[in-house]
C-alpha positions as CSV (number, residue, x, y, z in Angstrom):
1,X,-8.1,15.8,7.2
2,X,-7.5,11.7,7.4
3,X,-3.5,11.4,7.6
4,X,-2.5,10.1,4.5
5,X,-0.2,7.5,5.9
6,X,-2.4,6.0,7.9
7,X,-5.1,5.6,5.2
8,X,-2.2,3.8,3.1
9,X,-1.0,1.5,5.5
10,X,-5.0,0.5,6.2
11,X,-5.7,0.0,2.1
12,X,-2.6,-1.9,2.2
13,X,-3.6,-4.4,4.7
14,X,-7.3,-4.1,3.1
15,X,-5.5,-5.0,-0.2
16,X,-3.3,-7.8,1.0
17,X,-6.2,-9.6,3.5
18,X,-8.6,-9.5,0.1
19,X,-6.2,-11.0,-1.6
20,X,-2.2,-12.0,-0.8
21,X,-1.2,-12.8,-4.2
22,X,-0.2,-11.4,-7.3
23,X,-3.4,-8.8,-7.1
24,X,-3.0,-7.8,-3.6
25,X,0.7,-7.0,-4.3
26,X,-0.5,-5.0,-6.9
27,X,-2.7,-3.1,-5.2
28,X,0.1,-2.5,-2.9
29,X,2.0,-0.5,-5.8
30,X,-1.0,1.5,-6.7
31,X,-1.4,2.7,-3.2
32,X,2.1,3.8,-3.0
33,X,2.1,5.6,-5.7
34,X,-0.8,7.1,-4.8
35,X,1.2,8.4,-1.5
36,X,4.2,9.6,-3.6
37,X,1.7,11.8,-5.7
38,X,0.3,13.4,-2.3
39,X,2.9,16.5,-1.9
40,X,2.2,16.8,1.8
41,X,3.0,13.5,2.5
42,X,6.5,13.7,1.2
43,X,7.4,16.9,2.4
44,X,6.4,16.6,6.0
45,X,7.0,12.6,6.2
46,X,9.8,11.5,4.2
47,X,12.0,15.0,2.9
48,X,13.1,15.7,6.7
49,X,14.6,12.0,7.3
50,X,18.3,11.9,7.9
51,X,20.2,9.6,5.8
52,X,19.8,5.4,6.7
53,X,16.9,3.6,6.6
54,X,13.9,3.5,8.3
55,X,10.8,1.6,9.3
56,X,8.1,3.6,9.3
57,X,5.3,0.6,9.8
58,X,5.5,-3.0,10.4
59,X,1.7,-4.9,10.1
60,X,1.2,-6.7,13.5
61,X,-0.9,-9.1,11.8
62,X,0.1,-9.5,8.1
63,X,3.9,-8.7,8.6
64,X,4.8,-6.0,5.3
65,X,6.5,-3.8,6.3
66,X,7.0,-0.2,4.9
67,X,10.4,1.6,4.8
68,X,12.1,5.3,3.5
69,X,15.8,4.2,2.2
70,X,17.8,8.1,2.4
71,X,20.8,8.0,0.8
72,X,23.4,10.5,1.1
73,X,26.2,8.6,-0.9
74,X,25.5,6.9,-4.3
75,X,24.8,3.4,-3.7
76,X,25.0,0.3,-6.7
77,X,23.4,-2.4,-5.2
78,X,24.5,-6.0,-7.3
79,X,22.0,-8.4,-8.1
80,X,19.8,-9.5,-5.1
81,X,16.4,-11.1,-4.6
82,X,14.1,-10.5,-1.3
83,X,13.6,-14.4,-0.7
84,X,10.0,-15.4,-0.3
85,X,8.9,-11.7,0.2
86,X,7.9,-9.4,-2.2
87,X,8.6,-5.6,-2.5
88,X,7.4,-2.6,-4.0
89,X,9.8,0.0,-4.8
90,X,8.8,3.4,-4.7
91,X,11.0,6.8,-6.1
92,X,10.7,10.0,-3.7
93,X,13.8,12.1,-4.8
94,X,16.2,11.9,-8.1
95,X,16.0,8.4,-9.3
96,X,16.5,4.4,-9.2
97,X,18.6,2.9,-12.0
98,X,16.3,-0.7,-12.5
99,X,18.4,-4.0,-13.7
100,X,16.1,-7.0,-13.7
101,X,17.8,-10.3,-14.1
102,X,16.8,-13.8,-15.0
103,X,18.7,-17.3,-13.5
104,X,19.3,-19.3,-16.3
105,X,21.4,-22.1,-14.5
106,X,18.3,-23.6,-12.9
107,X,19.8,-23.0,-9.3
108,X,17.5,-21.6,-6.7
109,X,19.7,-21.6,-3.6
110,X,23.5,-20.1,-3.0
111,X,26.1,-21.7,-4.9
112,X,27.0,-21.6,-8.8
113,X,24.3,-19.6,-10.4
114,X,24.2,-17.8,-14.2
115,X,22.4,-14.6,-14.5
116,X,21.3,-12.6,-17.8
117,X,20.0,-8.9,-17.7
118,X,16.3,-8.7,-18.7
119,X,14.9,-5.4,-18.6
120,X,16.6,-2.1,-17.5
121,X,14.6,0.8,-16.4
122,X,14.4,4.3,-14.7
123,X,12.1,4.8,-11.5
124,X,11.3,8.3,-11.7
125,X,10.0,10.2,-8.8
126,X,6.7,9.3,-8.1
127,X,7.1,6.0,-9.9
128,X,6.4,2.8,-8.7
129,X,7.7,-1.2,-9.3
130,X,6.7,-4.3,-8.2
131,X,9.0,-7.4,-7.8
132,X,7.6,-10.4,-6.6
133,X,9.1,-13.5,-5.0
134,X,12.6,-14.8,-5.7
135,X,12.8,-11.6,-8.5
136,X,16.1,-10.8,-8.8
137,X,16.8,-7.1,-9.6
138,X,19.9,-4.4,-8.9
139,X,20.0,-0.9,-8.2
140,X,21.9,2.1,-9.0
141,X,21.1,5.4,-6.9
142,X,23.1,8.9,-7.0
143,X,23.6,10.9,-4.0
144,X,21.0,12.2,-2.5
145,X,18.1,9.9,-3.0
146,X,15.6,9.1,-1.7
147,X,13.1,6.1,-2.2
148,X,10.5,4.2,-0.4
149,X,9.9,0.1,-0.6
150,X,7.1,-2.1,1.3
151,X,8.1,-5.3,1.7
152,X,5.8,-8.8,2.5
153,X,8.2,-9.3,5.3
154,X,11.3,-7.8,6.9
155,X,14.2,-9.2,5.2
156,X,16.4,-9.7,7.8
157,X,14.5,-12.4,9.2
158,X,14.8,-14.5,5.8
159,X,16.8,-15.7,4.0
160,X,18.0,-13.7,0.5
161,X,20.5,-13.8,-2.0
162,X,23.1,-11.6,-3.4
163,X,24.7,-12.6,-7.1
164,X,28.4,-11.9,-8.0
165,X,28.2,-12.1,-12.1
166,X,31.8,-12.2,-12.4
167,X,32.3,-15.5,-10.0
168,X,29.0,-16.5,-11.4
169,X,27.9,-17.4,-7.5
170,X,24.7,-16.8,-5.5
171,X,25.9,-16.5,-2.1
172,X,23.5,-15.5,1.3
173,X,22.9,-12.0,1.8
């Protein structure tokens, strides 16, 4: 039996290299939660992880990367955007708490920036979002989650942005 992983991270890069816009990225989701449906997968690949975060592949070529976040602790994770990347988020365990947010100042680096709440959601397990360039979106989590994301790039070699509502400031993550 092909390992389910592998097959994913291939359609991926099949998915992205036929197209690395919106419908590639899209794709990207599908295939994801595709792999969350497959029982196996989760239970032999993700259930056993210790809490942190972890790469499980990086693309040589294309550069996504794909990650299991395990939280032991609840997490709320203020507003943020991944940059230039993308991501796909992707519920394992219990569930994700989706804010998405729009900047209405007409900022687009760090400094004074205005948010308003758009669209608030639940990831359930097995559920899937996609969040493209400079979307900005926060998270809520309760102990014991556990959630996968693929991202276009990995974010700690670009440039992102956290938002503090209260100071109304968008300030480098």
């Amino acid at each position: 039996m092909a390992d389910p992983f592998a097959a994913f991270c291939s359609d991926c890069r099949a998915a992205l290299i036929a197209d690395d816009g919106p419908l590639g990225r899209e794709a990207v989701r599908r295939n994801l939660e595709r792999l969350l449906a497959d029982d196996a997968f989760v239970a032999d690949r993700v259930l056993p992880l210790p809490p942190g975060h972890h790469t499980l592949y990086e693309d040589a070529d294309l550069g996504f990367v794909v990650l299991a976040h395990v939280l032991d602790e609840a997490l709320v994770w203020p507003p943020h955007d991944h940059g230039a990347s993308w991501a796909v988020y992707g519920q394992v365990t219990r569930y994700t708490d989706m804010s998405e947010w729009s900047r209405v100042d007409g900022g687009r680096g760090p400094g004074s920036a205005d948010l308003v709440p758009t669209r608030r959601y639940r990831l359930e397990p097995g559920q899937t979002g996609l969040y493209e360039p400079g979307a900005i979106h926060s998270i809520a989590l309760p102990a014991d989650t556990r959630y996968m994301r693929v991202t276009g790039t990995d974010l700690d070699r670009i440039p992102t942005l956290m938002f503090d509502t209260v100071r109304h400031l968008a300030l480098p993550i």
